[in-house]
C-alpha positions as a LaTeX table, in Angstrom:
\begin{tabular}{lrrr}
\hline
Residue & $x$ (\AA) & $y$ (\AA) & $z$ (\AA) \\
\hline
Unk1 & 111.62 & 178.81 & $-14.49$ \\
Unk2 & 111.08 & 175.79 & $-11.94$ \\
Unk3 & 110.50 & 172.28 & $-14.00$ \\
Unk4 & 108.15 & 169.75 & $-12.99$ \\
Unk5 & 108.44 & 166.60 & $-13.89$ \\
Unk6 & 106.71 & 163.79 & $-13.05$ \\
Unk7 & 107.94 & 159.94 & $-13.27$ \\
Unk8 & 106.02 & 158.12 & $-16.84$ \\
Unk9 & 106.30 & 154.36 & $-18.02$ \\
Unk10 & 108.41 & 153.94 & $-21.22$ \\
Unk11 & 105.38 & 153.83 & $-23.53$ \\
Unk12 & 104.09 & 157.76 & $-22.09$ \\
Unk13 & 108.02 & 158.75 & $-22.78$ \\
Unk14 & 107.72 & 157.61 & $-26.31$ \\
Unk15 & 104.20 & 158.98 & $-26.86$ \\
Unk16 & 106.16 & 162.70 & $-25.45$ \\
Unk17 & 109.17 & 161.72 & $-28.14$ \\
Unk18 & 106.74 & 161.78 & $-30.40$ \\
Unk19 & 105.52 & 164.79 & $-29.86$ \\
Unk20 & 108.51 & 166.69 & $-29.32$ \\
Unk21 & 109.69 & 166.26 & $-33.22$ \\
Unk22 & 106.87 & 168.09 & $-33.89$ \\
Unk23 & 106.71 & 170.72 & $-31.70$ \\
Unk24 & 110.48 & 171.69 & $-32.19$ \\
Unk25 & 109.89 & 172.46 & $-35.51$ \\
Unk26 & 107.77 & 176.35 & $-35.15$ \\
Unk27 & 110.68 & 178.39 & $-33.98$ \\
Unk28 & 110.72 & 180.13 & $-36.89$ \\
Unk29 & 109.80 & 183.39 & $-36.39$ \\
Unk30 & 107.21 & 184.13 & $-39.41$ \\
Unk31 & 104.81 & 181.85 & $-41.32$ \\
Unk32 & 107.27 & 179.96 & $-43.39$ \\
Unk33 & 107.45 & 178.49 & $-46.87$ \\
Unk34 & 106.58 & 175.28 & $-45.92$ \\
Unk35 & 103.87 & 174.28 & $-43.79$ \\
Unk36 & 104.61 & 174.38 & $-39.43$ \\
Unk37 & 102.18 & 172.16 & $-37.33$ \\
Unk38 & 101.55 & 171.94 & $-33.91$ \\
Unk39 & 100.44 & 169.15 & $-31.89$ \\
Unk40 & 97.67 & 169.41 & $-29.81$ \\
Unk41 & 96.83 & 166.75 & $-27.06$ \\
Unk42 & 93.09 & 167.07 & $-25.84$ \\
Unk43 & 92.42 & 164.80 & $-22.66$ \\
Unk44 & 88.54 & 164.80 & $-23.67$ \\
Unk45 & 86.68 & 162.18 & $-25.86$ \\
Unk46 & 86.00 & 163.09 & $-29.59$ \\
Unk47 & 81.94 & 163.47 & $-28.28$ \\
Unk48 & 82.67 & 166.26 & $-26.45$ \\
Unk49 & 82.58 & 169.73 & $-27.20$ \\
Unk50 & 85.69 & 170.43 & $-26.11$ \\
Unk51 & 86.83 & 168.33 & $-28.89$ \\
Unk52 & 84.64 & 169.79 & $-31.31$ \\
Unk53 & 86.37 & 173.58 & $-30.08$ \\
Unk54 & 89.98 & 171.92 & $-30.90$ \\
Unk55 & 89.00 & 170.96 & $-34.19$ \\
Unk56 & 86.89 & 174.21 & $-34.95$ \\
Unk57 & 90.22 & 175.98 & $-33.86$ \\
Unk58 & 92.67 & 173.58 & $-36.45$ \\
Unk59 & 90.23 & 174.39 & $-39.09$ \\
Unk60 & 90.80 & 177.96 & $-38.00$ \\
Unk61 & 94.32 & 178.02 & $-37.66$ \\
Unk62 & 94.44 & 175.87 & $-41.10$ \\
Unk63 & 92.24 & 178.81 & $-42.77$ \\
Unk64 & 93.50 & 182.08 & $-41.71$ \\
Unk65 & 97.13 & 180.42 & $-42.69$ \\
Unk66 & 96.33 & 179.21 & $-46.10$ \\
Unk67 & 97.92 & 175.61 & $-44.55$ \\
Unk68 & 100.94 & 177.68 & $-43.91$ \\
Unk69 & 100.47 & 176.72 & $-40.16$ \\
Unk70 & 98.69 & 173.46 & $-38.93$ \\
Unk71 & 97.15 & 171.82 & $-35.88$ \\
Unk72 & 97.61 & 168.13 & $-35.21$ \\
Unk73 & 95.33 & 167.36 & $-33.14$ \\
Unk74 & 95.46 & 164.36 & $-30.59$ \\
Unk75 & 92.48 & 163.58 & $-28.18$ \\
Unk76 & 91.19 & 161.01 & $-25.70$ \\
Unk77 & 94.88 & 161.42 & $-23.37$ \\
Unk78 & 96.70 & 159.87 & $-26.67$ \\
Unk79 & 99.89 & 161.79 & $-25.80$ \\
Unk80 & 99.45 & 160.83 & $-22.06$ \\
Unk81 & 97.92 & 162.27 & $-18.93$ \\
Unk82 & 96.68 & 165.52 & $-17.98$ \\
Unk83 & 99.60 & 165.81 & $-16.22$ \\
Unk84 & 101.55 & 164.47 & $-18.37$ \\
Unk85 & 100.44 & 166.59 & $-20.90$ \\
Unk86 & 100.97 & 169.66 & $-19.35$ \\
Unk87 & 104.24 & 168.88 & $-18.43$ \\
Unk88 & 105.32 & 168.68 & $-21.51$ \\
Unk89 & 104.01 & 171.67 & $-23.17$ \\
Unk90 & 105.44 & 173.15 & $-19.95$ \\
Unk91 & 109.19 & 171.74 & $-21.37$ \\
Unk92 & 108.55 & 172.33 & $-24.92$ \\
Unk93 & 107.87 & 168.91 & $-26.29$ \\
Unk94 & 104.11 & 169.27 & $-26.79$ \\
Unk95 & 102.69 & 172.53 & $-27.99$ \\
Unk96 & 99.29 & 173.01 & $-26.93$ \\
Unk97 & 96.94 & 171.64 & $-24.51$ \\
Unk98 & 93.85 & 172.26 & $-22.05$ \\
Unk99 & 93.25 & 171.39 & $-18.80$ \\
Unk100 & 91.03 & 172.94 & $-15.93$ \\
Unk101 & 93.05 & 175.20 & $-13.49$ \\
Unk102 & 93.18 & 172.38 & $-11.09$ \\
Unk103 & 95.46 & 170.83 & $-12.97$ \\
Unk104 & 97.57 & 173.67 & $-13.45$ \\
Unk105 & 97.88 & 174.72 & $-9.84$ \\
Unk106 & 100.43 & 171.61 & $-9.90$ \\
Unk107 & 102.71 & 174.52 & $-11.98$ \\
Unk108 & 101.04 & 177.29 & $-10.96$ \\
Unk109 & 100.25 & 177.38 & $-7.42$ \\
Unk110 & 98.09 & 180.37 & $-7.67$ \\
Unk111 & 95.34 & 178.91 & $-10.28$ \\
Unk112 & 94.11 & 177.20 & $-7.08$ \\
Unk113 & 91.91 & 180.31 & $-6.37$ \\
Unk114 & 89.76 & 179.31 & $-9.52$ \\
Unk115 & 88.49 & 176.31 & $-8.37$ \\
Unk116 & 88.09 & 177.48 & $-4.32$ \\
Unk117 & 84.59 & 175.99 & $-3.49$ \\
Unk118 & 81.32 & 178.12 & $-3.73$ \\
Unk119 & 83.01 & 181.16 & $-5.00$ \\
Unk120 & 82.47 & 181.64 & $-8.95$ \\
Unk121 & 78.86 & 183.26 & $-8.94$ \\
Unk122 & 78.39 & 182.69 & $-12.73$ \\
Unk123 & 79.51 & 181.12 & $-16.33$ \\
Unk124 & 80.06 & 185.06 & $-17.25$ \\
Unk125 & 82.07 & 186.39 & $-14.55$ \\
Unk126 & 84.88 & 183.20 & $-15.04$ \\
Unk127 & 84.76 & 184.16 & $-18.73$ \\
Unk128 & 85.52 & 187.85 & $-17.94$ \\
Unk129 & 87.57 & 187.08 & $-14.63$ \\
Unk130 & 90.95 & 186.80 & $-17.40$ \\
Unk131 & 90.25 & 190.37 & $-19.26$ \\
Unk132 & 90.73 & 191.78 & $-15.60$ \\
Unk133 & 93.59 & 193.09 & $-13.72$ \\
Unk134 & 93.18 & 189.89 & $-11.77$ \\
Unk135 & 93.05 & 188.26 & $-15.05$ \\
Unk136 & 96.50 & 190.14 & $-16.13$ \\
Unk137 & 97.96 & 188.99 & $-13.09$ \\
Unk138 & 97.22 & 184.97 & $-13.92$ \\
Unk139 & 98.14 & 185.54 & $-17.52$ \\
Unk140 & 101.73 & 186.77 & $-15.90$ \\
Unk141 & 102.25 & 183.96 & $-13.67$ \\
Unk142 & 101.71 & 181.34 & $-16.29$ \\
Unk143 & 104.08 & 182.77 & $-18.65$ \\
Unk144 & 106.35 & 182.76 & $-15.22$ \\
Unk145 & 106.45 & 179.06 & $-15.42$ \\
Unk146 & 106.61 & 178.54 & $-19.45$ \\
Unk147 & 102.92 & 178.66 & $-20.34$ \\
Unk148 & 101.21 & 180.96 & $-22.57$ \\
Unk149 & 97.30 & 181.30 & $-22.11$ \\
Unk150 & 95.94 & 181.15 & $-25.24$ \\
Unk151 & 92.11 & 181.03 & $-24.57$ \\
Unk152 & 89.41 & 179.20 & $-22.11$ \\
Unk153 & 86.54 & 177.03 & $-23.10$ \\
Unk154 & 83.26 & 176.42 & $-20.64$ \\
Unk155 & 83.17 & 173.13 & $-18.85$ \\
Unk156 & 80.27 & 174.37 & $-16.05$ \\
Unk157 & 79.13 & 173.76 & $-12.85$ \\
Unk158 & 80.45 & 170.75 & $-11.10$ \\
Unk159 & 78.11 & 168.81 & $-8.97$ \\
Unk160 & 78.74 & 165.43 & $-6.36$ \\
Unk161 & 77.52 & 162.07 & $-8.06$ \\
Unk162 & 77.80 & 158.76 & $-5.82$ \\
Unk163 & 76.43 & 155.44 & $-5.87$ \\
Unk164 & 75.84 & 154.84 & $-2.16$ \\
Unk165 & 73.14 & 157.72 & $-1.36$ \\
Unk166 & 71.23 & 161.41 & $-2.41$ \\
Unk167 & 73.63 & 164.22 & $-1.31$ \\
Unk168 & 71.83 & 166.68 & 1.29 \\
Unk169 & 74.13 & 167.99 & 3.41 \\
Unk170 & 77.50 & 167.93 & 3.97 \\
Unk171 & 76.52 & 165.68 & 6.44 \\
Unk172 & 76.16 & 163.21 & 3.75 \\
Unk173 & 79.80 & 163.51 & 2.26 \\
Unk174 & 81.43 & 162.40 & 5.38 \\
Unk175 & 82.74 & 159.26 & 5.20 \\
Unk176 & 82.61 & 158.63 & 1.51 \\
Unk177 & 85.41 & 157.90 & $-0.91$ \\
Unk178 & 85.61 & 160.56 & $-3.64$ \\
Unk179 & 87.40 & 161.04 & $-6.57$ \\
Unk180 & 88.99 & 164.52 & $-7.08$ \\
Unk181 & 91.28 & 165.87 & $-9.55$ \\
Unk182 & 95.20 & 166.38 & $-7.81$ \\
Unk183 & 94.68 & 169.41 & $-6.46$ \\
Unk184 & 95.30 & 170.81 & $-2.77$ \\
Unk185 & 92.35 & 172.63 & $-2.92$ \\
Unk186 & 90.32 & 169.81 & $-3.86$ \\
Unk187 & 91.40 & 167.55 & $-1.71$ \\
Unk188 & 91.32 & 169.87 & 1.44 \\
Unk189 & 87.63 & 171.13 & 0.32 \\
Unk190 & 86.44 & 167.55 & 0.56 \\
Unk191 & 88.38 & 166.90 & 3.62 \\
Unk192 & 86.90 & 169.55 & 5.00 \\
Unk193 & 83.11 & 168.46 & 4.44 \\
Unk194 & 84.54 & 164.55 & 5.77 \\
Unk195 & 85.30 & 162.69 & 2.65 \\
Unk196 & 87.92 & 160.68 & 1.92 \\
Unk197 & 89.08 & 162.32 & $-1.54$ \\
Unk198 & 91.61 & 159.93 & $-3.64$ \\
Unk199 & 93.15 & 162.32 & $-6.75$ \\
Unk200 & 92.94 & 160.26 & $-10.01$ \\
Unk201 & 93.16 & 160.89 & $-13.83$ \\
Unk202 & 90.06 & 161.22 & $-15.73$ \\
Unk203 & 90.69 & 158.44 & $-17.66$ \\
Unk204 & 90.77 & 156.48 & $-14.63$ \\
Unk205 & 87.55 & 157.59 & $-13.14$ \\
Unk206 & 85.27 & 154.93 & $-15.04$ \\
Unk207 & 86.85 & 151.92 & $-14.08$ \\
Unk208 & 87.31 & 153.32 & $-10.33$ \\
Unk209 & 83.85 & 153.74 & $-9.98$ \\
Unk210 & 83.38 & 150.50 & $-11.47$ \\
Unk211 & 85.25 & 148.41 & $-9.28$ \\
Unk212 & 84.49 & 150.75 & $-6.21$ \\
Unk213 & 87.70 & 151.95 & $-5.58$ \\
Unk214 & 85.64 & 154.95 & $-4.80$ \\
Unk215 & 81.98 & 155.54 & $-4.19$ \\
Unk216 & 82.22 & 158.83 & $-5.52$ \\
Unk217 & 83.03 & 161.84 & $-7.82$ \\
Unk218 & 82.31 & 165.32 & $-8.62$ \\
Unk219 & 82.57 & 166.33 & $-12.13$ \\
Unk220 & 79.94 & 168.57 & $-14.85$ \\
Unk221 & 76.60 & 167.06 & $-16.17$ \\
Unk222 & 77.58 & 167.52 & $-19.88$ \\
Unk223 & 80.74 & 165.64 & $-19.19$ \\
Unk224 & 79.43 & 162.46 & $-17.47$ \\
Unk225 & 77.01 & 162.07 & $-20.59$ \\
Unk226 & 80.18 & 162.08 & $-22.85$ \\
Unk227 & 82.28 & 159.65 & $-20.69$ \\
Unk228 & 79.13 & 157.20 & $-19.55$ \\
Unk229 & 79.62 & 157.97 & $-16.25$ \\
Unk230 & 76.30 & 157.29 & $-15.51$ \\
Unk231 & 76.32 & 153.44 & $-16.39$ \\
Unk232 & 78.42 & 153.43 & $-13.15$ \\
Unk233 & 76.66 & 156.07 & $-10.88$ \\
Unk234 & 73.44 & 156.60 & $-8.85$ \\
Unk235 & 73.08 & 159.64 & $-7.70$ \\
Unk236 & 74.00 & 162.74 & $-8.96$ \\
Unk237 & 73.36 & 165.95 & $-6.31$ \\
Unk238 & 73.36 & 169.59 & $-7.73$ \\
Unk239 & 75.90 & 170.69 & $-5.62$ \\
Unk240 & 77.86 & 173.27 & $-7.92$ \\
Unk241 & 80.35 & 173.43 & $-5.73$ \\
Unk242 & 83.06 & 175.09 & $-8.98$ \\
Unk243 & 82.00 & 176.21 & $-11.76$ \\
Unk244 & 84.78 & 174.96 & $-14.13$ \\
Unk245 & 86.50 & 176.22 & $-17.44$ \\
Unk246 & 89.47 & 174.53 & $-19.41$ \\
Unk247 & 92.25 & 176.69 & $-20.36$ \\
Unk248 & 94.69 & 175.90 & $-23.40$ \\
Unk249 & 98.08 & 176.57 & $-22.56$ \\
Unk250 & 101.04 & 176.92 & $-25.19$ \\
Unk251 & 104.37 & 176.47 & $-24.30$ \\
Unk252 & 105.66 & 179.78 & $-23.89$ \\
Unk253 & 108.92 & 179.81 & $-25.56$ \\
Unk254 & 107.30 & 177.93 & $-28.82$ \\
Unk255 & 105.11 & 181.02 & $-28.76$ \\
Unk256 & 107.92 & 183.39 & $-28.51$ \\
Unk257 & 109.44 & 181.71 & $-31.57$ \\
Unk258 & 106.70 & 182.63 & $-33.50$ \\
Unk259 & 106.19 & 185.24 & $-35.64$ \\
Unk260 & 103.52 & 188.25 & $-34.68$ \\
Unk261 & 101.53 & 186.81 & $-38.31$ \\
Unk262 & 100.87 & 183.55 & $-36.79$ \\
Unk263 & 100.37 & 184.62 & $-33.41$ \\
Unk264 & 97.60 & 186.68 & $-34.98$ \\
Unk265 & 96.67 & 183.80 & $-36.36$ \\
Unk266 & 96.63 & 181.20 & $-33.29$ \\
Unk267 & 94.41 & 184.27 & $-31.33$ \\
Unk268 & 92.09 & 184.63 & $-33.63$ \\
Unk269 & 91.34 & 181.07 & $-34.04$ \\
Unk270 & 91.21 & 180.64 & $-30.52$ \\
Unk271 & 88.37 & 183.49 & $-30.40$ \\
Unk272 & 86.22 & 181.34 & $-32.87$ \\
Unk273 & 86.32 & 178.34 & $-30.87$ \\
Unk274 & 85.76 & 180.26 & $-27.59$ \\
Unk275 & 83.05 & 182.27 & $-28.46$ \\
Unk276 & 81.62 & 179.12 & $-30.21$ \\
Unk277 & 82.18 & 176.97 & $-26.91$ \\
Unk278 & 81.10 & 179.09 & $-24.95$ \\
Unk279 & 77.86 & 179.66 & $-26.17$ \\
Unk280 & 76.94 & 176.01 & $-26.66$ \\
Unk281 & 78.20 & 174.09 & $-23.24$ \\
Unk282 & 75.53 & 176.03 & $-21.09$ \\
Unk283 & 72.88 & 174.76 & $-23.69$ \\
Unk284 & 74.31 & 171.42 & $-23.96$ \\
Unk285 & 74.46 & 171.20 & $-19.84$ \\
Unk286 & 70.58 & 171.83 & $-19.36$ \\
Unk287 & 70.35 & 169.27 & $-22.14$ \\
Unk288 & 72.26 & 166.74 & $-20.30$ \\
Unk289 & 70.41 & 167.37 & $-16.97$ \\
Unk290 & 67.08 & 166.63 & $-18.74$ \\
Unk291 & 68.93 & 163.06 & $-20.09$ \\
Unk292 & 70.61 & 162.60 & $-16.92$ \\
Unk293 & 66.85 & 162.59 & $-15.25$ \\
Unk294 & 65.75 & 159.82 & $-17.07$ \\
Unk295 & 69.13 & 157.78 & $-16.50$ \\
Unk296 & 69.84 & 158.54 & $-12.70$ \\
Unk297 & 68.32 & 159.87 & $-9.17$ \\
Unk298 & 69.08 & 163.61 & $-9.63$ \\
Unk299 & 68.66 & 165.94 & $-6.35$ \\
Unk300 & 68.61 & 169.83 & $-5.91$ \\
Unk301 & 70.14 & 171.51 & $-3.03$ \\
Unk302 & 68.19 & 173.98 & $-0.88$ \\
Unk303 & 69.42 & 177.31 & $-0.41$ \\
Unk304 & 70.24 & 176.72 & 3.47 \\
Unk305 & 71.57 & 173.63 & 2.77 \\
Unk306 & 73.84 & 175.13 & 0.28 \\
Unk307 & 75.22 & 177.60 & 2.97 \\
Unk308 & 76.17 & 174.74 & 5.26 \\
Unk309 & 78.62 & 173.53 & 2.48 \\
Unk310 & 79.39 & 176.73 & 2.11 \\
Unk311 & 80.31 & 177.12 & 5.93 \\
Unk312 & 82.01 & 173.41 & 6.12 \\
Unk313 & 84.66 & 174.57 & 3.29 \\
Unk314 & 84.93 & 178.25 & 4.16 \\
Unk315 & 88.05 & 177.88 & 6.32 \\
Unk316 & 89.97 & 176.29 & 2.51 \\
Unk317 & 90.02 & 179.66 & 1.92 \\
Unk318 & 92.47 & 180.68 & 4.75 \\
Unk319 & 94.36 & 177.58 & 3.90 \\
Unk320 & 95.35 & 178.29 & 0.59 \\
Unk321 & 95.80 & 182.20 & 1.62 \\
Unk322 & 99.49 & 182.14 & 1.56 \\
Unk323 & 100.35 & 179.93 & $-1.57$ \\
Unk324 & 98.07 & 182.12 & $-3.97$ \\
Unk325 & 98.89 & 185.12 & $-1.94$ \\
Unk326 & 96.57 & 187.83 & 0.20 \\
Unk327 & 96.60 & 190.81 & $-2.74$ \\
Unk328 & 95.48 & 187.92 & $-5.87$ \\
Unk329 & 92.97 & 186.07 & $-3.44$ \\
Unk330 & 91.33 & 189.39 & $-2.97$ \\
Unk331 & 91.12 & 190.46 & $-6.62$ \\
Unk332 & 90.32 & 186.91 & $-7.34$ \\
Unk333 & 87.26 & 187.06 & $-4.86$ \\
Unk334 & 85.93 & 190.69 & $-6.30$ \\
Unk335 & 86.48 & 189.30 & $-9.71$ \\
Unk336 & 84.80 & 186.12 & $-9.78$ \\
Unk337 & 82.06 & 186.15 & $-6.57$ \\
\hline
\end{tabular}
């Protein structure tokens, strides 16, 4: 298995000590006498239903156990960065975490064909997209590099929001700064349409915006609501350019330690939240349009102005070809388009 590291200040390494004690301590391989827990770091704000689906599935977990097994759950990047995060669930010292599959294309090169531009045609196929052999085939490289999928929860479409003007065309990208998560595909999509993307942390994106280290971002209507995005944006353009799901990722071997009981019990859980999650976030995101109305300048895009994004970012597919590989980019475009 190939490590990734990446460098941390001294107060990130001690929040990942931390963690570590924790998550060292479920190898046993059934439900024991006393109670396991596992710590769970969440990069979303506690007003977010992605925080509400962690603490549905600790309840969960806490239930079907009879507090045999716990979930500590951390949100709001207290154990660190995304990447951060994922890096150490990916070494063993965190259990569980979720990030988009952006994110984990830094581990796993070939999650970048979830979040090529204009390809998911619906909330329903990316939900259905894992229980595929395409799906089978993900599942396999994760484990590959020391994560365990253990379930996805619904962010949505993501759409371009900028304080300088209305989003049209990608005509109107070109020259503005945006921020993107750290992904190739991300930053070559935007490249691609003439922005200058600059990868940042979403913890970072609020006070970047603020202090106009970038004009722009691209990120799901439910989630700018939850982070206030909108007290430092203008204009947000419908460009739903991904549509976008977080998956929670277990550190593989901390799974294998575990007995088939409490895997049982981890799945099931996870089920709750998802089908819980799932069925909520598309609700919540045509609630936070209507709010995001009376707060910003919202835009649709027409359908031929939607193809000529489509056309400006259709050669990122070619691009990204070889590192997610010509038989999974095919079952990953019959599976999701």
């Amino acid at each position: 298995m190939s490590i990734i590291t990446t460098p941390g200040s001294r107060r990130n390494f001690l929040k990942l000590s931390l963690a570590a004690g924790a998550a060292s301590t479920i190898a046993a391989p059934a439900i024991a006498q006393r109670a396991r827990t596992l710590r769970f770091g969440n990069p979303q704000p506690t007003e977010s239903n992605y925080h509400a689906a962690m603490m549905m599935f600790a309840d969960e977990v806490a239930k079907l156990s009879s507090n045999k097994l716990k979930i500590e759950t951390f949100p709001n990047s207290q154990l660190g960065s995304i990447k951060e995060m994922l890096t150490s669930v990916q070494l063993g010292s965190l259990a569980i975490t979720n990030a988009t599959p952006a994110w984990h294309s830094n581990f796993i090169r070939q999650m970048d064909v979830f979040t090529l531009p204009f390809l998911v045609s619906s909330p329903d196929k990316l939900k259905a997209s894992l229980d595929t052999p395409f799906g089978a085939n993900i599942k396999g490289l994760a484990e590959g590099a020391g994560f365990k999928i253990l379930g996805t929860w619904l962010m949505g479409a993501r759409h371009m929001v900028n304080n300088v003007r209305p989003i049209n065309t990608p005509a109107d990208v070109a020259g503005l700064k945006f921020r993107v998560i750290s992904s190739q595909v991300y930053l070559q999509a935007f490249r691609a349409m003439g922005a200058s993307p600059v990868a940042l942390d979403s913890a970072e994106i609020y006070l970047a915006m603020q202090q106009k280290v970038v004009d722009g971002l691209e990120y799901p209507l439910r989630d700018l609501l939850d982070v206030k995005l909108y007290e430092v944006s203008k204009y947000v353009s419908l460009t739903n350019h991904v549509t976008d799901f977080f998956i929670v990722s277990m550190n593989k071997g901390l799974w294998d330690g575990l007995g088939k009981e409490e895997q049982g019990i981890l799945e099931a859980a996870m089920k709750t939240s998802m089908d819980w999650e799932w069925k909520v976030q598309p609700e919540a995101t045509v609630a936070a349009l209507d709010k995001l109305k009376t707060l910003m300048s919202v835009n649709d895009i027409s359908p031929e102005n939607r193809k000529l994004f489509v056309d400006a970012t259709r050669p990122v597919y070619q691009q990204f070809e070889g590192s997610i590989g010509k038989d999974l980019l095919a079952q990953g475009i019959a599976a999701l388009s």
